[in-house]
N, C-alpha and C positions, 0 to 999 in steps of 0.2 A: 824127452822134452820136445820132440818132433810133434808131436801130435798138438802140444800147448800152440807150438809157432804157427802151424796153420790155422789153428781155429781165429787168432788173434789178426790171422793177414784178413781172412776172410770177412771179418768184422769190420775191418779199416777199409775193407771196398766196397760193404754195403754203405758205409757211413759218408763215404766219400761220394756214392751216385745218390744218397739221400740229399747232400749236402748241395750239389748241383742243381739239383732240382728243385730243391728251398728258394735255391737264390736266386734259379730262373721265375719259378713264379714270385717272388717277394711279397711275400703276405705273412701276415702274422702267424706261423705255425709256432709249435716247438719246436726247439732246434737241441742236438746235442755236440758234444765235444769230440765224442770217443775215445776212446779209451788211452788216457794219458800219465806215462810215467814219469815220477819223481827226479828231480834233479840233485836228491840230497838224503843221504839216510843216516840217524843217527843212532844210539843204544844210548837211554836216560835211566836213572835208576828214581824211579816214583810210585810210590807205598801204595798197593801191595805187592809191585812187580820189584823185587828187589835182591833177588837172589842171584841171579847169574849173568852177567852182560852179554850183549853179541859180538858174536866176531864180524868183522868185513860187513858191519853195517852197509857200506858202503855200493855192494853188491843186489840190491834189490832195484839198479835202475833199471834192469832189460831183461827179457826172455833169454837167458843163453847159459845155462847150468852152474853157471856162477853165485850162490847164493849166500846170505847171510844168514848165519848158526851158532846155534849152540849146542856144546858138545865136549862140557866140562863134566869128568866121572862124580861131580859134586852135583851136578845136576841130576835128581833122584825126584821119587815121588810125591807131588805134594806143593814140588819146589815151583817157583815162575822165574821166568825172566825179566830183565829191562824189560824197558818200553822200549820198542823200536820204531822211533818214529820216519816216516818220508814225510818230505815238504819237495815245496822249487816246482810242485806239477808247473806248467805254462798255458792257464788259460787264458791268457791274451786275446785271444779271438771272439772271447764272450763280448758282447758286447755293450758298453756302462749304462748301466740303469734298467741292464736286465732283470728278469724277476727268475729267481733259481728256482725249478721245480721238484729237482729232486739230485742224488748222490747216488752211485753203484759203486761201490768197490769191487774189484777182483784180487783175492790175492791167494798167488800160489805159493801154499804150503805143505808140508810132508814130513812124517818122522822118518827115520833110516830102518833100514829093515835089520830086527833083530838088535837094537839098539832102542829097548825102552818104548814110550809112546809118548802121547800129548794130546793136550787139546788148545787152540785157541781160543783166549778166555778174556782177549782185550780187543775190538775195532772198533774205535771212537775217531771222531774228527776233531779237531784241532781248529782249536783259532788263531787268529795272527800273531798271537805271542807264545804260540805251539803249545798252548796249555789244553789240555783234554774237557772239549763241552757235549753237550747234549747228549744222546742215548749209547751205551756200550751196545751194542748189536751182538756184542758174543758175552753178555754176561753171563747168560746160559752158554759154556765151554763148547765146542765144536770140536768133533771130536777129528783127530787128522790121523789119516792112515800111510803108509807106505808107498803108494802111487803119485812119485811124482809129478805126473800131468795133474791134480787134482787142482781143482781151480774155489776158494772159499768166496761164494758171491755174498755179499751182503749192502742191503740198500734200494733202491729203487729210483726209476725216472722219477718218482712220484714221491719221494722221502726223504724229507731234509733233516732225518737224523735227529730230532727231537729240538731242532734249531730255527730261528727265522735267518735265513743265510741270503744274502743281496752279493751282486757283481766283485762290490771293490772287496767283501771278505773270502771267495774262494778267488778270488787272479790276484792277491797279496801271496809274494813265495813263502811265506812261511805257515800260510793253509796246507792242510795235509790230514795224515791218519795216522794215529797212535793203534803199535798191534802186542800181543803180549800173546807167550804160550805157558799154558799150566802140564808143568809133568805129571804123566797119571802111571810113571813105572821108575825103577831104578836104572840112573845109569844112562837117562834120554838122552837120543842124539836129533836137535831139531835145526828144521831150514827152513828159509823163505827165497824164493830164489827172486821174483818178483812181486809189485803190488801196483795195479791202475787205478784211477779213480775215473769217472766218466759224467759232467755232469748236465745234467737233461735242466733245458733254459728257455725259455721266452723272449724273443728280441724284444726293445723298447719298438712301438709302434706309435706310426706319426697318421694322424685321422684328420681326412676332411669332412666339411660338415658344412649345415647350411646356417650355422651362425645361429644368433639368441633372438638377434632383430630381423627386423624385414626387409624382403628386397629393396634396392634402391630407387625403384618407382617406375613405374610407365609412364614414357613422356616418345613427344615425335621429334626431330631435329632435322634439320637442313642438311643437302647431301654435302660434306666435307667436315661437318659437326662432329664432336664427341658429349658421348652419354655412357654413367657407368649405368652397365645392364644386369652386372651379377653380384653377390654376396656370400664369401664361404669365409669359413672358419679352419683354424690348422691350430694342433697340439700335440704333443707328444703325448707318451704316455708314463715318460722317465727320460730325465735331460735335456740335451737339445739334440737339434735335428737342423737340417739346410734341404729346403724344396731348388733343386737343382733348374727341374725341367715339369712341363704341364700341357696336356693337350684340353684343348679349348673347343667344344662341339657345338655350333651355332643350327639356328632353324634351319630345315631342309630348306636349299634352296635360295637362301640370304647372301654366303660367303662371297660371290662376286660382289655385293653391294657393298664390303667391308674391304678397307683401307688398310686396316692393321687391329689386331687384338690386343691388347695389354693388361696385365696384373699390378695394382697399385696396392698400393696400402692404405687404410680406410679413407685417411683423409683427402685420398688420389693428389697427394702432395711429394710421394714417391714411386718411384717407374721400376719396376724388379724386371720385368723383360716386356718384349710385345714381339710379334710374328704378323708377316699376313698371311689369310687364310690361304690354302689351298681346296680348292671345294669349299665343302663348310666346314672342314677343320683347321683349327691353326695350333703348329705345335712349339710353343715356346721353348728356349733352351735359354741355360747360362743365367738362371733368373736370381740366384742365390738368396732365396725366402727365407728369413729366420724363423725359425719356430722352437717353441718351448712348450713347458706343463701348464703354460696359463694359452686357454681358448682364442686366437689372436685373428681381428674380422682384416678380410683383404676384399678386393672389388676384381672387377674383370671392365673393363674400358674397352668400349670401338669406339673406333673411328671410320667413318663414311666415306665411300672415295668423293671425289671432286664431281661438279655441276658435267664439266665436260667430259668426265668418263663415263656418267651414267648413260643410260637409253636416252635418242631424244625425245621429245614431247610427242605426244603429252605423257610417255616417261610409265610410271607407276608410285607405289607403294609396298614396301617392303618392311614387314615385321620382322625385328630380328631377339633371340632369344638368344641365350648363351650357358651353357655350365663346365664345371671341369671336368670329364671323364676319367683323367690319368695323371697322375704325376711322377716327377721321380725325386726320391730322398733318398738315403743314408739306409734309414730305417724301413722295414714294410710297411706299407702303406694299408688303409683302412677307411671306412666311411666312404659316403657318397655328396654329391654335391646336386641335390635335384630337385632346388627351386632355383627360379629366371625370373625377373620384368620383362617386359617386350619394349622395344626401343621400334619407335616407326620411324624409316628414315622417308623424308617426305619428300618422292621427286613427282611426284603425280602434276599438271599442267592443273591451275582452276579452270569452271567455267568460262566461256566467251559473255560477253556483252548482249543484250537484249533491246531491241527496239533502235538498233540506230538510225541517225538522220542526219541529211547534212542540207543547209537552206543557205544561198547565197545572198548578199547585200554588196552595201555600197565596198569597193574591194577590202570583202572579210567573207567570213563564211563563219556559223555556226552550228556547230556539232554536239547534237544532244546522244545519251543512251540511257540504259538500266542496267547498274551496276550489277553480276553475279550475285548468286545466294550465298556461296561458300565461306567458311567458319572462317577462313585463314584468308579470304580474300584481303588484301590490303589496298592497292589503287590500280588504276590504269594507265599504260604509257602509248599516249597516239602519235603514231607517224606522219607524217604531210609530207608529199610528194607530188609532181606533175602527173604522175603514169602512174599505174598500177603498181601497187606497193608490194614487194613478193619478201621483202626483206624483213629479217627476225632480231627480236633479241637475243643477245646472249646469255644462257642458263645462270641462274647466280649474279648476274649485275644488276644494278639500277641504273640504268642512264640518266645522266643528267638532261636538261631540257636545252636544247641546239637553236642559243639568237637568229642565226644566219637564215636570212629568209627562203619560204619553202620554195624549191626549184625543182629541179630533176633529179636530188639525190634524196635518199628516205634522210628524213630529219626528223629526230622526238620534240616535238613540240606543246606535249603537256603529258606532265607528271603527274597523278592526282586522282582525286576521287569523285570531285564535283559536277555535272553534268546540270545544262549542259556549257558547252566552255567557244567562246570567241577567236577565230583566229583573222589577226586583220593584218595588214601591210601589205596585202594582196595584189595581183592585178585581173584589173577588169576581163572579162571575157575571158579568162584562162580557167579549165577545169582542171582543179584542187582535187585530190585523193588523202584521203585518212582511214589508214588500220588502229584498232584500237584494240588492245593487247590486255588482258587484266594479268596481276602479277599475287602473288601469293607469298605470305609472310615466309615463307622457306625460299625465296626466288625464284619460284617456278613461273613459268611463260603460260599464256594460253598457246596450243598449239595452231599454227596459223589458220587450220582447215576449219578449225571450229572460232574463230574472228570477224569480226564483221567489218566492212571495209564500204566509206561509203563517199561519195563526191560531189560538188557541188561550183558551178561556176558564177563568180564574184562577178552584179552590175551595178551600175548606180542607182539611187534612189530618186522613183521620177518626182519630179518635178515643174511643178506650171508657175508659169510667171508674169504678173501684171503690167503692164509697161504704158508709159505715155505714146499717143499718136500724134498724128499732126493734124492739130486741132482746126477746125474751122472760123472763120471771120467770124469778127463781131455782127449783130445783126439790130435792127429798130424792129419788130413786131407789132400790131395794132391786137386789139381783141378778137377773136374769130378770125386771127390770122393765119396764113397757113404751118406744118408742123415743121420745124429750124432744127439744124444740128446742132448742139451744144458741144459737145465733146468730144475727142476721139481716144482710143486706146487701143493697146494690144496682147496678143496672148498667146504664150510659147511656152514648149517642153523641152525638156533635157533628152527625152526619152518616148517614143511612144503619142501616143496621145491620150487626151484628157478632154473628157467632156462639163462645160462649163454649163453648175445647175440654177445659178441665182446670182443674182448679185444687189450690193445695196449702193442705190446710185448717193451723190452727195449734192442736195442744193445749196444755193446760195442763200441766207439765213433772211425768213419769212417769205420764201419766191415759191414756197406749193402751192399757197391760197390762187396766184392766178395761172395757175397751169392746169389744164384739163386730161393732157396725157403726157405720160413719160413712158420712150420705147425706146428699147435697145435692139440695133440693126448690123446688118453688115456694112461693109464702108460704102458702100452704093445707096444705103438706104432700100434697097430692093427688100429684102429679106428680112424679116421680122422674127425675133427668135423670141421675144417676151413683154408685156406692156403691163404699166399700172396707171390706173384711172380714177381723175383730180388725188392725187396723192394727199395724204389728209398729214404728212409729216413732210420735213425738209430733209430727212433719209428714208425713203422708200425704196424695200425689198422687190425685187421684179423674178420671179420663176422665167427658167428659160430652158428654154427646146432645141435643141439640134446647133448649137455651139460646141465646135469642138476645136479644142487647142493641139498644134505640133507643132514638128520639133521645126518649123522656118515659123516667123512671127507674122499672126494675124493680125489687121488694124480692123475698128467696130466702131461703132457709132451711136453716140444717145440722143436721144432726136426728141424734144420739148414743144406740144401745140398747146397756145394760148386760150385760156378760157373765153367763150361768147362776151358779147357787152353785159346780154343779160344776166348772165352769170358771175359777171365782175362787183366788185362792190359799190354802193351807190355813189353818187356825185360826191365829194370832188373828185374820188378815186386815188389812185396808187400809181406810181411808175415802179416797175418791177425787174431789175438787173439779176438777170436769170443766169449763173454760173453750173455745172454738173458734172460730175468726176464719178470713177467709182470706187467707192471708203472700201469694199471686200467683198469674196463674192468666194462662190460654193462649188467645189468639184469634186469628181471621182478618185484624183490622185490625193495619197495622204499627206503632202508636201505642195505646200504653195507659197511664194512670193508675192510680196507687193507689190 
């Protein structure tokens, strides 16, 4: 019996580095049991086997010369035995919802030497209520010789015995083999000393896949945003299963841009794990996936790190893709996972501003530009400061717009898109600085190098001013008298100077008929700056030359000469109270007073 034992250790070690290596790589192979003995042997008497019982049924649990026989002198030619059935194998280990491929039996039997002969004439399996089904494999008798190391194989990795045989009906203890021998001599003395059964199986297998629908969409999102990126499917292929653990392979490249990975559930209304990446892998643990024999969609979620970990400006764009490479379950694993969306996360700076300008006034200043072209442009936020503005926004904020008026610290002073935009509360002669920032619907800054930054110092708007002088005495005048001052005035700037082009003087109502010239002078009368001659109305326009108003107040002079006798109208004639002021008058400044 030495020679049985070792062939049988030797079987238990290939099975066992077979077995290692199964479940290092974990993937769907066949798997088998190896060869497993009985925890139970009975002698039943069932037609045709009903001649002779066993003894020491009991005896067929192990390799060790202990056998169970028969070896009544009634046992003769012709005659059969019980059924000897084993049950109680322990396949436990198969795994539920296996799919069985096949049954080997081994079983060692032997007639005594010189005691009769036999043949084996019964090996059927048993179902769980140890009733004998499907194919007898020894209806054709097997004939048994005297050697007892003789080993009767029947079955195959590949033979289910003429049965559809599933998990829970070979690992129920009372699955087994019914065996029977037919004496073919008088006087047989027969044994069984042991019986295995070995049964060759298919783990259930749990498959990823890319699911029935379509990825979750290509979209861009703000750095700190979440977007699902992926879509796979998980099933078994019998029972359930638990997706323990998953590794997550994102675009070359991307993973520092990523915050954390996660696995939801379709509605991304549950969180089974998340990881952050290392590189671009992230390998999730502890995720406890359920999965079963219905196709079940799950998503894969990033999240973006924060505005202030990314690069600063102007930053980039990063595509990022994602699939499952690996999981871990229960079961081997199967399928692939390999379609993605592309998720951009969007830290890229927009364009800068085009065309800026900055025009001073009365203290304000106004600032025009040309907003960027960019898709995601949203507005611009400009600074006001005394000094050169070197100061940024912060990645991700919108600053609100700063009342406090602009001085020597950066202040936002307009939010917006409008161009171009007023800023007043100013003061005079101080040069104002304005950067102007365009910002991008994901938060992104322009980076300052590419901003345009421009200045302008706030003055007043000039202005010329009419004023009364100090008028000359009344006077009596004859006809062809000489030419009388009528009126005096004067004229000042805020600002600069202003050249004074016309003016309309005002007579005293019906006093043009006897006037032959009206001329406006300087106060001395020396200097004649413009004249109109017999004015044919009682406001006459006069063009004037080389009058020019500043900022200390000039006094000027309208100076009125009487018409000739001849000139006058006939006897009786007229007395003529000659009055002259000036109603308005014409200059270079766009701002003038009365």
């Amino acid at each position: 019996m030495s020679g049985i034992t070792r062939t049988i250790k030797k079987f238990s070690t290939i099975f066992f580095v077979m077995a290692v290596f199964l479940f290092a790589q974990n993937i769907a192979l066949a798997a088998t049991t190896g060869q497993v003995y009985p925890t139970l042997g009975t002698t039943v008497a069932e037609s045709p086997w009903l001649d002779n019982t066993w003894t020491k049924p009991t005896n067929i649990y192990s390799d060790n010369a202990a056998t169970a026989n028969v070896t009544a002198p009634s046992y003769d030619n012709g005659d059969q035995t019980y059924v000897l059935k084993a049950t109680g194998f322990d396949f436990s280990a198969i795994p539920d919802g296996s799919t069985i491929n096949g049954i080997t039996a081994r079983i060692n039997a032997f007639y005594r030497s010189g005691q009769g002969s036999g043949s084996m004439d019964l090996c059927q399996l048993l179902d769980i209520s140890r009733a004998k089904v499907g194919t007898n494999k020894c209806s054709t008798p097997v004939a048994l010789t005297t050697t007892t190391s003789t080993i009767i194989t029947q079955g195959s990795a590949s033979d289910l015995w003429g049965n559809v045989l599933t998990s829970t009906w070979v690992k129920d203890p009372d699955f087994g083999i019914a065996m029977g021998i037919l004496a073919t001599a008088a006087n047989a003395d027969v044994d069984v000393d042991y019986v295995t059964l070995e049964v060759s199986y298919t783990p259930p297998t749990t498959t990823i896949s890319n699911f029935v629908t379509a990825e979750p969409g290509n979209s861009t999102i703000a750095p700190g945003a979440s977007a699902l990126v992926d879509s796979f499917g998980l099933a078994t292929s019998a029972g359930a299963d638990t997706v323990t653990g998953a590794t997550v392979t994102l675009a070359a490249g991307t993973g520092a841009r990523v915050a954390t990975v996660a696995i939801t559930n379709n509605g991304d209304t549950v969180t089974y794990c998340s990881a952050t990446p290392s590189g671009d892998t992230a390998t999730l643990t502890g995720c406890g996936i359920p999965v079963s024999t219905t196709n079940t969609q799950f998503k894969i979620k990033i999240t973006a790190i924060s505005h202030t970990s990314m690069p600063a400006p102007p930053g980039g764009s990063y595509a990022v893709a994602g699939t499952v490479t690996a999981f871990t379950s229960t079961n081997p694993q199967a399928g692939t996972d390999s379609g993605s969306s592309t998720i951009t996360i969007d830290n890229a700076s927009p364009a800068g501003t085009a065309g800026a300008n900055a025009t001073g006034g009365d203290a304000q200043v106004t600032v025009g530009w040309t907003n960027p072209a960019d898709s995601d442009f949203q507005k611009v936020i400009i600074y006001c400061k005394t000094s050169s503005i070197t100061e940024t926004p912060t990645e991700g904020t919108d600053p609100s717009v700063d009342g406090t008026t602009c001085d020597g610290t950066a202040r936002v002073k307009y939010s917006g898109s409008t161009s171009p935009q007023i800023f007043s509360g100013l003061t005079n002669g101080t040069t104002y600085y304005f950067r102007i920032y365009a910002r991008d619907t994901n938060g992104n800054f322009t980076a300052i190098a590419s901003t345009q930054q421009v200045s302008a110092a706030p003055s007043p708007s000039p202005v010329t001013t009419l004023g009364n002088g100090t008028d000359p005495s009344n006077a009596s005048i004859a006809p062809s008298g000489s030419a009388t001052m009528a009126d005096a005035f004067t004229f000042v700037t805020n600002t600069g100077t202003d050249s004074i082009t016309a003016v309309v003087v005002g007579l005293a109502a019906g006093t043009s008929g006897g006037l032959s010239l009206v001329e406006i002078t300087n106060d001395g009368g020396t200097v004649i700056y413009g004249s109109t001659a017999n004015p044919a109305s009682d406001t006459p326009s006069v063009s004037l030359s080389g009058l020019t108003a500043t900022t200390g107040s000039t006094q000027y002079k309208i100076r009125v000469t009487p018409k000739s006798h001849t000139n006058m109208p006939s006897p009786p004639g007229s007395t003529y109270s000659v009055t002259a002021k000036i109603n308005s008058f014409t200059s270079t400044q766009s701002t003038r007073r009365i």
